[in-house]
ZADO-1210 file (C-alpha; in nm, 4 decimals, padded with zeros to 6 digits):
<atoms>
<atom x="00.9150" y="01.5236" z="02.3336" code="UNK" pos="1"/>
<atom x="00.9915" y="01.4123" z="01.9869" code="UNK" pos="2"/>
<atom x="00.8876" y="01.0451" z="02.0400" code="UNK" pos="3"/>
<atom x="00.5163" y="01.1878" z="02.2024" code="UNK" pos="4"/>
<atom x="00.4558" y="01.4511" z="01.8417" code="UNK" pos="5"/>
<atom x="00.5530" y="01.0785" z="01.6006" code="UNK" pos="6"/>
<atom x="00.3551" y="00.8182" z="01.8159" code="UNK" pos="7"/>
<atom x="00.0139" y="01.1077" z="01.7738" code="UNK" pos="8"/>
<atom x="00.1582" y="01.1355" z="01.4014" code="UNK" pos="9"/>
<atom x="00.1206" y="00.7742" z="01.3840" code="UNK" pos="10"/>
<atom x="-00.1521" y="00.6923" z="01.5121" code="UNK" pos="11"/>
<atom x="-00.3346" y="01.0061" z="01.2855" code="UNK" pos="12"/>
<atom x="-00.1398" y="00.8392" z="00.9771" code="UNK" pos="13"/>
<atom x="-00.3087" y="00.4996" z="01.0928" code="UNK" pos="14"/>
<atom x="-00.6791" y="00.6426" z="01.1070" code="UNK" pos="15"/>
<atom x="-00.6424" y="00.8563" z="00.7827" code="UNK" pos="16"/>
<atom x="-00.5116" y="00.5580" z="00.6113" code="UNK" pos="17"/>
<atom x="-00.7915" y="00.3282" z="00.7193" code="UNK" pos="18"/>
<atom x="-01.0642" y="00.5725" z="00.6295" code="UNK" pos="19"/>
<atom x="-00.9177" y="00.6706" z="00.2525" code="UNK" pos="20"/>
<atom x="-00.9435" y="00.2827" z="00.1854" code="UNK" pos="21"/>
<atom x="-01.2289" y="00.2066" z="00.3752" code="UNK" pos="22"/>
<atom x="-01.4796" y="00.4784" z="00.2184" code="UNK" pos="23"/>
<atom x="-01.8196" y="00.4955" z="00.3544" code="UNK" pos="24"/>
<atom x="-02.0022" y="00.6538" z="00.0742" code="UNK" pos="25"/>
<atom x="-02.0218" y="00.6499" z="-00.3260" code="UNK" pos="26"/>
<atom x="-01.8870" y="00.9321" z="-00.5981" code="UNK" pos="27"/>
<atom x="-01.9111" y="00.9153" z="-00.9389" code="UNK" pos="28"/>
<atom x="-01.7272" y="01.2081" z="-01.1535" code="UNK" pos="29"/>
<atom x="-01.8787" y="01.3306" z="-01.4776" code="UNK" pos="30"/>
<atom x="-01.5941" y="01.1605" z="-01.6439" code="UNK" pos="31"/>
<atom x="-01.7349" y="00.8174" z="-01.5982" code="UNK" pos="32"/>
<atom x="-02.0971" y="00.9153" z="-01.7771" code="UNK" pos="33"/>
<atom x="-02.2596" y="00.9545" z="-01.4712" code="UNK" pos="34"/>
<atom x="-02.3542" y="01.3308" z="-01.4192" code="UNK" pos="35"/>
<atom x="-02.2811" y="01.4662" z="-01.0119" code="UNK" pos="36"/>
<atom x="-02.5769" y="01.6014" z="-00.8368" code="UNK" pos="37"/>
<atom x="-02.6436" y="01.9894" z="-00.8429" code="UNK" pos="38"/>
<atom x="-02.7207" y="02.1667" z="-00.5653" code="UNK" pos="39"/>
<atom x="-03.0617" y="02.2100" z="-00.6797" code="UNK" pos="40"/>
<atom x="-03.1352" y="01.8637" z="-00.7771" code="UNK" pos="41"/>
<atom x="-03.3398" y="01.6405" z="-00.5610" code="UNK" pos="42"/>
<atom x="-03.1658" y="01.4154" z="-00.2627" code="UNK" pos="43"/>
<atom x="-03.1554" y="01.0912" z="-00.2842" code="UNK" pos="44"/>
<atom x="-02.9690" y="00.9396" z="-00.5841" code="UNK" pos="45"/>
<atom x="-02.7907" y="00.6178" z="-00.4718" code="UNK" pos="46"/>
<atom x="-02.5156" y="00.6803" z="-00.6625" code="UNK" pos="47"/>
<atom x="-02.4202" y="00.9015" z="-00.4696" code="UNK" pos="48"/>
<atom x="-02.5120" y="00.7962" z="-00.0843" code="UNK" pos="49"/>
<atom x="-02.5083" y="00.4666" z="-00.0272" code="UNK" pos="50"/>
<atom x="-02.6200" y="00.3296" z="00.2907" code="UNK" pos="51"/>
<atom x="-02.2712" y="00.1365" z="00.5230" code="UNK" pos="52"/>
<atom x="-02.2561" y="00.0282" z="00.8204" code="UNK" pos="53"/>
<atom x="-02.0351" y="00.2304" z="01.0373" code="UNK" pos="54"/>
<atom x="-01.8995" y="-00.0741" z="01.2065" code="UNK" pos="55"/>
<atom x="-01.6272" y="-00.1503" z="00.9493" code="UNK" pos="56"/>
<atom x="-01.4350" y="00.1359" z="01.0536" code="UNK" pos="57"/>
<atom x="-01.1552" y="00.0729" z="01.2664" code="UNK" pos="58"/>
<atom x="-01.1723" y="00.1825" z="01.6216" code="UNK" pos="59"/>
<atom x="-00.8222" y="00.3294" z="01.6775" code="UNK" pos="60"/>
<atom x="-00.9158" y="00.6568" z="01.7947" code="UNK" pos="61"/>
<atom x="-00.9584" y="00.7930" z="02.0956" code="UNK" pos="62"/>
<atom x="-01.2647" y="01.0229" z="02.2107" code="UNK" pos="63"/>
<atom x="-01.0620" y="01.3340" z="02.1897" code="UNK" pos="64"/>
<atom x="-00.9766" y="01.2633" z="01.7941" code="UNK" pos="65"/>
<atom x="-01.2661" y="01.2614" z="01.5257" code="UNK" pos="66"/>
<atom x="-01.2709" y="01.1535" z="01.1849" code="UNK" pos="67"/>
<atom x="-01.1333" y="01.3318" z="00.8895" code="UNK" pos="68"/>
<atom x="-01.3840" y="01.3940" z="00.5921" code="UNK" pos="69"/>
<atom x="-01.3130" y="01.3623" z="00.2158" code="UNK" pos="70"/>
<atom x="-01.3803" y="01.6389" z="-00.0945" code="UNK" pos="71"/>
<atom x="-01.3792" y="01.5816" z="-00.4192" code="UNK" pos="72"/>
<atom x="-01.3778" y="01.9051" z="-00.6185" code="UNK" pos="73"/>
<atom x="-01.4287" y="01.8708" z="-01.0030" code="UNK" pos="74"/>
<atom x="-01.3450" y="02.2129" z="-01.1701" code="UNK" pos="75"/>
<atom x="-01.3020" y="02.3758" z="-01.5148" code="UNK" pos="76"/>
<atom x="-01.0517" y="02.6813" z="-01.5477" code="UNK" pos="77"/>
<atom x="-00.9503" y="02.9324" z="-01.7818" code="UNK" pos="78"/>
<atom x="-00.5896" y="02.9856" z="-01.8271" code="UNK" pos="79"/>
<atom x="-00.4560" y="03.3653" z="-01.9552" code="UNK" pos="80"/>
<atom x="-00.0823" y="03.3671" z="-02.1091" code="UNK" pos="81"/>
<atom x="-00.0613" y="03.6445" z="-02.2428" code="UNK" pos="82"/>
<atom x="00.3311" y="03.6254" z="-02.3300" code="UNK" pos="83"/>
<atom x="00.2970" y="03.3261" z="-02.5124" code="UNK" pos="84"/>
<atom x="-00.0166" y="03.4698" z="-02.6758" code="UNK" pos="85"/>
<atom x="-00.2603" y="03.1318" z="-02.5335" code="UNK" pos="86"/>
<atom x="-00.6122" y="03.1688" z="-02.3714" code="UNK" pos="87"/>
<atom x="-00.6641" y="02.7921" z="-02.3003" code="UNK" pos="88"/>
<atom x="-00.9048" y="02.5848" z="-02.0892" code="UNK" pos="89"/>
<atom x="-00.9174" y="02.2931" z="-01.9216" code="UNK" pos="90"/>
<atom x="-01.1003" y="02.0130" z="-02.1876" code="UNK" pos="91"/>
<atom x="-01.1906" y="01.7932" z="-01.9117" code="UNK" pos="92"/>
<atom x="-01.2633" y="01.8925" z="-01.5590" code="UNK" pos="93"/>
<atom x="-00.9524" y="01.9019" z="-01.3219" code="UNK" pos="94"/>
<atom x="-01.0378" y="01.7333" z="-00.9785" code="UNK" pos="95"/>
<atom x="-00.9183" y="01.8686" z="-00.6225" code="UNK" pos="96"/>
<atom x="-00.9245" y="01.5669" z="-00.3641" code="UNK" pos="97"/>
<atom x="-00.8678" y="01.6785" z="00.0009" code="UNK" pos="98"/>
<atom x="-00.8965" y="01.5774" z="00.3744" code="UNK" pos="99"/>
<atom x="-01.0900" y="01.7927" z="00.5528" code="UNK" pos="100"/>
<atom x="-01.1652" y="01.8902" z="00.9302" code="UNK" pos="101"/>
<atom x="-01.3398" y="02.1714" z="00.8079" code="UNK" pos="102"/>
<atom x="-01.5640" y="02.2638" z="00.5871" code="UNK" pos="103"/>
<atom x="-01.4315" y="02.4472" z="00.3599" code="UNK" pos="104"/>
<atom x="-01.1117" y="02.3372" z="00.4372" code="UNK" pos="105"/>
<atom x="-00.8734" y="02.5692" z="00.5363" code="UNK" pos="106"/>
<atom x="-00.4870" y="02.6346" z="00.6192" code="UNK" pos="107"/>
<atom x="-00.2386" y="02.3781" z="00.4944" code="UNK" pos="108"/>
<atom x="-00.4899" y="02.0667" z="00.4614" code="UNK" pos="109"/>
<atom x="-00.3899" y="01.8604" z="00.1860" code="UNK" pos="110"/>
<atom x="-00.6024" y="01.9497" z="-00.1407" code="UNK" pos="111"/>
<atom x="-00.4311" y="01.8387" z="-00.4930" code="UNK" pos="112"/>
<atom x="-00.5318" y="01.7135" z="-00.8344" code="UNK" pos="113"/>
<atom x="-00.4123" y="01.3297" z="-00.9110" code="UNK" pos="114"/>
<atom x="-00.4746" y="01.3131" z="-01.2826" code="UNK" pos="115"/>
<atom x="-00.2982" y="01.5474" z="-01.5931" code="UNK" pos="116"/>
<atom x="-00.6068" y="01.7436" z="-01.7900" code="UNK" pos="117"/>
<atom x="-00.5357" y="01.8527" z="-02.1545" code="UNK" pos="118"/>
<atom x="-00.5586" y="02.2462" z="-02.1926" code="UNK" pos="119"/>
<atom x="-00.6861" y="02.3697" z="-02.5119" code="UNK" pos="120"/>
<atom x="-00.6732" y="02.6904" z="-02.7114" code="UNK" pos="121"/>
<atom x="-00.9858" y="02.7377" z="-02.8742" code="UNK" pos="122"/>
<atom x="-01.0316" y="02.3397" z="-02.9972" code="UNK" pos="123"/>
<atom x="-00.6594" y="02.2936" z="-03.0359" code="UNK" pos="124"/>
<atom x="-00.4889" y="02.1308" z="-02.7888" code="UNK" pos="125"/>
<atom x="-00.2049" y="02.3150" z="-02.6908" code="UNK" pos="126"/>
<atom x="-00.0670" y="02.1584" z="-02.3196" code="UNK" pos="127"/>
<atom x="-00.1335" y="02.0190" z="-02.0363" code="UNK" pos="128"/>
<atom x="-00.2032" y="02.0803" z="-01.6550" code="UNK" pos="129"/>
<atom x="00.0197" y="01.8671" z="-01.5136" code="UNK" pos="130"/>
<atom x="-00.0349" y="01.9328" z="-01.1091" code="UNK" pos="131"/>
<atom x="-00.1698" y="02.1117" z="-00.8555" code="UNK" pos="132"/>
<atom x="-00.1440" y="02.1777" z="-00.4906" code="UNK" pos="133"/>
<atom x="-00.3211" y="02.3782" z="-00.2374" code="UNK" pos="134"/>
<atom x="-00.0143" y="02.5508" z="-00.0257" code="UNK" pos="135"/>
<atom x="-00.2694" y="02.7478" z="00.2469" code="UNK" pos="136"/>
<atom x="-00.6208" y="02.8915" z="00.2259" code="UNK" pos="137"/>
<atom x="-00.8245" y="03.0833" z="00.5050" code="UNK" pos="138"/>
<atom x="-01.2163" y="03.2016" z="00.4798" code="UNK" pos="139"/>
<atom x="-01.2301" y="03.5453" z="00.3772" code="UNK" pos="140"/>
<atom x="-01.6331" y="03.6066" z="00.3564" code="UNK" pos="141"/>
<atom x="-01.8660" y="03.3491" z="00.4836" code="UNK" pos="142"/>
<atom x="-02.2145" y="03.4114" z="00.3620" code="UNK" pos="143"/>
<atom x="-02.5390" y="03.1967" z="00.4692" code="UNK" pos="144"/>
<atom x="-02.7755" y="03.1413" z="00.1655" code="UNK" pos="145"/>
<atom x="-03.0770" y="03.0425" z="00.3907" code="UNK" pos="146"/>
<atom x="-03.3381" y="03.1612" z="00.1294" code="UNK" pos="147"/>
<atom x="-03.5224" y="03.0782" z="-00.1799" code="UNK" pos="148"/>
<atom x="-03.3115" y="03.0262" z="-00.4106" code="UNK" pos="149"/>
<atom x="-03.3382" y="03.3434" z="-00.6179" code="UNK" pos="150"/>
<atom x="-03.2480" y="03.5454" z="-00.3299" code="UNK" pos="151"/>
<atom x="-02.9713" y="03.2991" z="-00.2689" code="UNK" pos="152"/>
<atom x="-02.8409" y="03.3549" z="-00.6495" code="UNK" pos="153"/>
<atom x="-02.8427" y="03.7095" z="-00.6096" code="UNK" pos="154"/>
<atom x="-02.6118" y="03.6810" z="-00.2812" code="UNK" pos="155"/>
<atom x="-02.3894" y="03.4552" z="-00.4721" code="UNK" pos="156"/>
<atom x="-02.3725" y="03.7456" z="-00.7733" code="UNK" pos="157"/>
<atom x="-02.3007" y="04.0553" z="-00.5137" code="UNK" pos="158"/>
<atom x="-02.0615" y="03.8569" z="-00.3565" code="UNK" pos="159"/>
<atom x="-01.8888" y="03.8029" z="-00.6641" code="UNK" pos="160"/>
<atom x="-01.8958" y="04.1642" z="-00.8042" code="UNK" pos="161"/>
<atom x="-01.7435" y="04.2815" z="-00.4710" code="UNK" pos="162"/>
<atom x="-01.4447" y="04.0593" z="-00.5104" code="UNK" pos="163"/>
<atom x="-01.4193" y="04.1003" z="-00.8725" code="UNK" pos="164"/>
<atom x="-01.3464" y="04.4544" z="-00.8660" code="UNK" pos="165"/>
<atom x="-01.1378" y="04.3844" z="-00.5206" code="UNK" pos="166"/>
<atom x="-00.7270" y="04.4691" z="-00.5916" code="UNK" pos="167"/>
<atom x="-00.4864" y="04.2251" z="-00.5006" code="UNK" pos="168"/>
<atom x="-00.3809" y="04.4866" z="-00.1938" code="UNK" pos="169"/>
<atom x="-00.7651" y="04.5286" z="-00.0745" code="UNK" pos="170"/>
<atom x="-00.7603" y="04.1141" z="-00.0893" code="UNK" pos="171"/>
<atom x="-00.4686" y="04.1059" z="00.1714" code="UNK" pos="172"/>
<atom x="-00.6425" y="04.3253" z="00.4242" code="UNK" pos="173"/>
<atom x="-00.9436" y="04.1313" z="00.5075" code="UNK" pos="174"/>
<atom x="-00.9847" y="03.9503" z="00.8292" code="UNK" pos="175"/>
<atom x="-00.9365" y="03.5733" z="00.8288" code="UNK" pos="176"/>
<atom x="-01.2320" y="03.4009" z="00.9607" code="UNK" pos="177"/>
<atom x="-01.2174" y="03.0827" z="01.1876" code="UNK" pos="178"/>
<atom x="-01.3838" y="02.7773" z="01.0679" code="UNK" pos="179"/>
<atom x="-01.4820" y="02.5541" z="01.3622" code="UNK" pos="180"/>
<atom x="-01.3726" y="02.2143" z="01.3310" code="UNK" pos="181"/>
<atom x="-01.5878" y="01.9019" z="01.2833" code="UNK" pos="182"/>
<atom x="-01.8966" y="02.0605" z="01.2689" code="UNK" pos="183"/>
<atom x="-02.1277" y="02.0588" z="00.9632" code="UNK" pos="184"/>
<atom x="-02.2324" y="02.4109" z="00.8542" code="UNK" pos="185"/>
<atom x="-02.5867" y="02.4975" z="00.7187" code="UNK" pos="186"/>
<atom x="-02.5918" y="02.6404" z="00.3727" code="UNK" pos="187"/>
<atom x="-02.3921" y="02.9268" z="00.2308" code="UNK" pos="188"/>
<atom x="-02.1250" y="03.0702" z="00.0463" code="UNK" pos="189"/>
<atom x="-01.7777" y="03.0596" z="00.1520" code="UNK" pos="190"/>
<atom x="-01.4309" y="03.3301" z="-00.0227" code="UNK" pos="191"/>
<atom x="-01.0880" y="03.1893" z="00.0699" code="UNK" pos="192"/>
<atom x="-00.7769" y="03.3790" z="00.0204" code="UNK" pos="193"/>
<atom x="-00.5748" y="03.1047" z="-00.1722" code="UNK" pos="194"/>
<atom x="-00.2157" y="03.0298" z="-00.2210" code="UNK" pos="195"/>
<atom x="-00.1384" y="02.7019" z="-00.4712" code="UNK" pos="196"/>
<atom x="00.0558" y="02.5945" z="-00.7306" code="UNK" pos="197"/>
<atom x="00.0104" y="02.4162" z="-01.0854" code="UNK" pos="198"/>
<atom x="00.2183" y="02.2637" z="-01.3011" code="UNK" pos="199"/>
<atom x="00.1717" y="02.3267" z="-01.6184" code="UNK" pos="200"/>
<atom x="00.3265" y="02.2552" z="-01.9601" code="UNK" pos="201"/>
<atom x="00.2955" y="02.3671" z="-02.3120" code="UNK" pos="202"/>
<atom x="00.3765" y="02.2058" z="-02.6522" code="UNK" pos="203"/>
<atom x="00.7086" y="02.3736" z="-02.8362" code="UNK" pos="204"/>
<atom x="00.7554" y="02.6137" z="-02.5622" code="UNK" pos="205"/>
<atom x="00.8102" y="02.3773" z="-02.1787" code="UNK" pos="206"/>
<atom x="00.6791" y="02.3041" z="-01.8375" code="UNK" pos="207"/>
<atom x="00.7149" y="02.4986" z="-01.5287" code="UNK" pos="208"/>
<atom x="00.5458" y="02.5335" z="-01.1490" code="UNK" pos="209"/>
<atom x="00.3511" y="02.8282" z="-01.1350" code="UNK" pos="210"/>
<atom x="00.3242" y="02.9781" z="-00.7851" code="UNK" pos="211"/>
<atom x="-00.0527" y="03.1460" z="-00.7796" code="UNK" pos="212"/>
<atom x="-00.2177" y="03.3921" z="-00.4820" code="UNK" pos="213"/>
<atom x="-00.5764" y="03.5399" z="-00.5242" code="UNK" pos="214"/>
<atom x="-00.9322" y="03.4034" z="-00.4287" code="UNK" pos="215"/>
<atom x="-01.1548" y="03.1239" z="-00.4789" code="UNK" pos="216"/>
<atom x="-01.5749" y="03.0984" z="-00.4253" code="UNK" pos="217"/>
<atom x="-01.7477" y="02.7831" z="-00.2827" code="UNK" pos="218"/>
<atom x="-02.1072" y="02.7261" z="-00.2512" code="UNK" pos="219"/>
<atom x="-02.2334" y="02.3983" z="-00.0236" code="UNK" pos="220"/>
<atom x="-02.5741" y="02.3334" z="00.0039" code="UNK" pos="221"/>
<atom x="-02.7684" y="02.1552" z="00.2992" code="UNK" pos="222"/>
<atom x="-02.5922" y="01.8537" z="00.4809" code="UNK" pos="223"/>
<atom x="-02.8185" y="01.4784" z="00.4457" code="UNK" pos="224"/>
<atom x="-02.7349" y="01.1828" z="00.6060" code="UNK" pos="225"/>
<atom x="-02.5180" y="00.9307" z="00.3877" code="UNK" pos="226"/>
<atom x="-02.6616" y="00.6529" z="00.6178" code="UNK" pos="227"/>
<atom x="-03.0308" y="00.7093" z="00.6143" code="UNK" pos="228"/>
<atom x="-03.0338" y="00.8432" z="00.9956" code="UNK" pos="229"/>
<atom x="-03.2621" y="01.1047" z="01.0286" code="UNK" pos="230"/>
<atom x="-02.9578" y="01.3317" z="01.2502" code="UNK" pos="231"/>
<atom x="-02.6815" y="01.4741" z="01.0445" code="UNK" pos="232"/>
<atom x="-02.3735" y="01.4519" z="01.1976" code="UNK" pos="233"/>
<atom x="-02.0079" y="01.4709" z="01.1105" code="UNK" pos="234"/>
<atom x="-01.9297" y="01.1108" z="01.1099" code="UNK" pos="235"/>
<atom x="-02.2163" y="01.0584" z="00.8573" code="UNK" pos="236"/>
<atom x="-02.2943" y="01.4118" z="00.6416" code="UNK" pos="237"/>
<atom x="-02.2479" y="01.4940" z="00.2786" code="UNK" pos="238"/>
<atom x="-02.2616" y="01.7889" z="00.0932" code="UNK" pos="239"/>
<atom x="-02.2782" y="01.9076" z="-00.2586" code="UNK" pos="240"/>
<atom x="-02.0289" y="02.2141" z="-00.3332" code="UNK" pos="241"/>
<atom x="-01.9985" y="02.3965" z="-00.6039" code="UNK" pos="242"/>
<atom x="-01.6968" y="02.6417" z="-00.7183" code="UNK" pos="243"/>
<atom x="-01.8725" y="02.9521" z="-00.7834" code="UNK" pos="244"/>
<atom x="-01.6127" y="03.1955" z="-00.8542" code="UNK" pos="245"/>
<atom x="-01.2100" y="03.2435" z="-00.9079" code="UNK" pos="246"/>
<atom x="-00.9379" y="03.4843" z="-00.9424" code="UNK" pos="247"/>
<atom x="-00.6022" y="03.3657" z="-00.9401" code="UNK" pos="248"/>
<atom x="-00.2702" y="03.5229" z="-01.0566" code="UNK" pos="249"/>
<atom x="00.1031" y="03.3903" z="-01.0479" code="UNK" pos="250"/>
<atom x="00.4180" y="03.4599" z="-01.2667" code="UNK" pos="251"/>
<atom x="00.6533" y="03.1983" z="-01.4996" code="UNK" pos="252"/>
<atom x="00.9766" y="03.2091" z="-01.6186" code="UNK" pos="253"/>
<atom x="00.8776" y="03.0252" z="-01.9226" code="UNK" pos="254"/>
<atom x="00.5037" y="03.1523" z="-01.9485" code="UNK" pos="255"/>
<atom x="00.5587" y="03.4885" z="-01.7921" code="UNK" pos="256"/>
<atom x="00.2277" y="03.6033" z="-01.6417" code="UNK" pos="257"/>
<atom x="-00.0983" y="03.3656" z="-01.5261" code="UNK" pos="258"/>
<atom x="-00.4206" y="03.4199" z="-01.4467" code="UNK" pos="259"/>
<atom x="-00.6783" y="03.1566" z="-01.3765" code="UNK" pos="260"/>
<atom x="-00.9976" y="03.1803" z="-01.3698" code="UNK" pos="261"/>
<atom x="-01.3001" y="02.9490" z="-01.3307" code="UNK" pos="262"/>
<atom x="-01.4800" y="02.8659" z="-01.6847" code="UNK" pos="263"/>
<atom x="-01.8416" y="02.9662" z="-01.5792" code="UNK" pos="264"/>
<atom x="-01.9595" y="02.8341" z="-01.9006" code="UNK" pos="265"/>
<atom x="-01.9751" y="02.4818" z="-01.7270" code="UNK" pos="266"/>
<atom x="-02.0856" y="02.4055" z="-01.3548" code="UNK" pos="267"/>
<atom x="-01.7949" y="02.3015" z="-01.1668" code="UNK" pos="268"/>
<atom x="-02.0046" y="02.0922" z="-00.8699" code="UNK" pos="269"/>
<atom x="-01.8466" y="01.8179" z="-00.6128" code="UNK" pos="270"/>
<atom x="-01.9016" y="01.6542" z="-00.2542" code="UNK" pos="271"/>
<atom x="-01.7660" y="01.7070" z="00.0622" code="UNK" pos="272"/>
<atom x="-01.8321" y="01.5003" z="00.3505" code="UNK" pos="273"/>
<atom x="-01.8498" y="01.0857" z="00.3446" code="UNK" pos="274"/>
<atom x="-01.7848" y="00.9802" z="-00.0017" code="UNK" pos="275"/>
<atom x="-01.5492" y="00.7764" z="-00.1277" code="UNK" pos="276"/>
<atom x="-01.2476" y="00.8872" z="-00.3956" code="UNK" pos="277"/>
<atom x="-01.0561" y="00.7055" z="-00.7098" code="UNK" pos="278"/>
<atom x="-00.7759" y="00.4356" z="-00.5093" code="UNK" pos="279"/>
<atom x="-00.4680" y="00.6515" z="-00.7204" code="UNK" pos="280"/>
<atom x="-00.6151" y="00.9655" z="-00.5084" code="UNK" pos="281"/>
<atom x="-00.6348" y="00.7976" z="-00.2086" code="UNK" pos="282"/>
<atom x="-00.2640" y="00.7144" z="-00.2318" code="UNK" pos="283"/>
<atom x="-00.1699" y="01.0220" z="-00.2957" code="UNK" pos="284"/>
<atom x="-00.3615" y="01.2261" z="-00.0525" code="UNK" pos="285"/>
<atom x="-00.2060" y="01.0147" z="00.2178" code="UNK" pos="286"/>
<atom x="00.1571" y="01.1136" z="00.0910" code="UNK" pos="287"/>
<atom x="00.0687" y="01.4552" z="00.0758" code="UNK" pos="288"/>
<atom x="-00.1016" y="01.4135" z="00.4513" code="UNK" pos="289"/>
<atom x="00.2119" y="01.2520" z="00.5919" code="UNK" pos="290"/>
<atom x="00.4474" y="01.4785" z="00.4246" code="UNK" pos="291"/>
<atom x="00.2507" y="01.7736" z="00.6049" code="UNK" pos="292"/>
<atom x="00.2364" y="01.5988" z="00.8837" code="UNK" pos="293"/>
<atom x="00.6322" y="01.5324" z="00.9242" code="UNK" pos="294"/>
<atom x="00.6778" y="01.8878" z="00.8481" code="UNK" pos="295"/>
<atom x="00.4174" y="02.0176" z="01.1116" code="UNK" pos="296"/>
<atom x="00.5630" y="01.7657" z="01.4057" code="UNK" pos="297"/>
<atom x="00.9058" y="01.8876" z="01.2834" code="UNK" pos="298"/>
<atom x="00.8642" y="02.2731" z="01.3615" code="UNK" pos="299"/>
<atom x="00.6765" y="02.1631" z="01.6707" code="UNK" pos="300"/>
<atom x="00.9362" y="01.9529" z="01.7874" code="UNK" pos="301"/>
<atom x="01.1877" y="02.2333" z="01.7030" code="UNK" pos="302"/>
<atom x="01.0352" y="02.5256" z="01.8570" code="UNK" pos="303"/>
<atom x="00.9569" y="02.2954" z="02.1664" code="UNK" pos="304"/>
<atom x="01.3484" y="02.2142" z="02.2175" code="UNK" pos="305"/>
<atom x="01.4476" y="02.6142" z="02.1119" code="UNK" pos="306"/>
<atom x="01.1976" y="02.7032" z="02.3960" code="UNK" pos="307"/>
<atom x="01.3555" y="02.4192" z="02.6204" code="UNK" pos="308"/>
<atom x="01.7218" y="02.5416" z="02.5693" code="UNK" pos="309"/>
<atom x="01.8112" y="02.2196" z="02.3807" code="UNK" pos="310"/>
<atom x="01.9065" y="02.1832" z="02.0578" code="UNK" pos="311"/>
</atoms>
């Protein structure tokens, strides 16, 4: 049994590798001068899809197992101490890689940030964000936004008044909804219940992991092609996201209580789909994959031999 769950393991590991160096499409983060597409900006920018050839990627899988995507995620929070008397923010944005099989991804898939962002305090800079690390998140709300855009924007705003008046108890009740794998989705507006954790640390006072639960927004507009082809499919679609909305809570030793919110101030838009990533984030999305992944064949493997009588 155990030697079936690590040659699949391996043979995912393989693939996931391959396709985090390979790439087959271009992003460019504000950071590096070049500003990311809006949702509302026109398609076509070859910065941003550049025609491959779908060729160069290995053929190791087998018809049953499709190809992961890739999301890059730039976002700007606000961070509320209120012990240690700080309202910081982010000074550049903080970007969220992750592997995806849905879209939004969903459950444990491996979503984290690769590079420390300075947090300020008005213009002082008083810490840094460290880490962070999506632990599970499910689709709470899944909205289409099939409209003109005005009606669109007010769907986005409703949505976001319902939840921002929500309590943390009225949060837990709602009804996970299933996102179907490998399948592109049209436009809309997506609420995840969210559990993650960010490491944080503040000058004269320390660091510490900050365990945080509440909700997150995302808005993706309409899948293109990143290969010119005039059928969107999995194996070739991109699409512009945007974090919309945020309301996250958690509790320090050192900081006492958190809350983060998203800094609305300033557009916190990615890409989801075929693009291709920094090499540091590749690296260490593939750890964070494989540790998952030994963890996940683990439990399997032990609730297979519990059920078998062997232990």
């Amino acid at each position: 049994m155990s030697s079936v769950f690590h040659s699949r393991r391996g043979l995912i590991l393989t693939v996931v590798a391959a396709i985090l160096v390979v790439g087959i499409a271009s992003f460019v983060t504000a950071q590096q001068g070049v500003a990311i597409r809006t949702l509302r900006q026109p398609i076509g920018n070859p910065r941003v899809a550049l025609p491959v050839d779908l060729n160069r990627l290995p053929r190791l899988l087998p018809p049953n197992i499709r190809l992961p995507g890739v999301c890059a995620a730039p976002v700007d929070v606000n961070i509320i101490t209120p012990k240690v008397g700080l309202n910081m923010r982010t000074e550049d944005k903080a970007i969220w890689y992750s592997l995806v099989d849905t879209i939004p991804p969903v459950g444990h898939t491996a979503s984290i940030t690769v590079d420390p962002v300075n947090l300020l305090d008005g213009d002082r800079k008083v810490g840094r964000l460290l880490m962070g690390e999506v632990k599970f998140r499910e689709v709470v709300r899944d909205v289409p936004l099939n409209g003109a855009e005005p009606e669109n924007l007010d769907r986005v705003q409703a949505l976001l008044s319902d939840f921002g008046a929500m309590s943390p108890d009225q949060l837990a009740t709602l009804k996970p909804i299933p996102m179907p794998e490998y399948v592109v989705p049209g436009p809309g507006i997506q609420v995840m219940r969210a559990q993650l954790e960010e490491r944080y640390e503040i000058d004269g006072i320390g660091n510490d992991t900050v365990q945080l639960h509440g909700w997150i927004a995302v808005r993706h507009g309409q899948a293109r092609a990143t290969t010119g082809e005039a059928e969107v499919t999995w194996e070739n679609a991109v699409l512009d996201t945007e974090f919309v909305g945020m309301d996250l809570h958690g509790d320090s030793g050192v900081f006492g209580p958190v809350q983060v919110t998203l800094d609305t101030t300033r557009p916190s838009r990615g890409q989801v789909g075929r693009i291709q990533i920094p090499e540091l984030a590749k690296v260490a999305l593939l750890a964070k994959y494989k540790k998952d992944t030994v963890l996940a064949d683990g439990a399997v493997v032990d609730a297979a031999a519990t059920k078998g009588g062997a232990r």
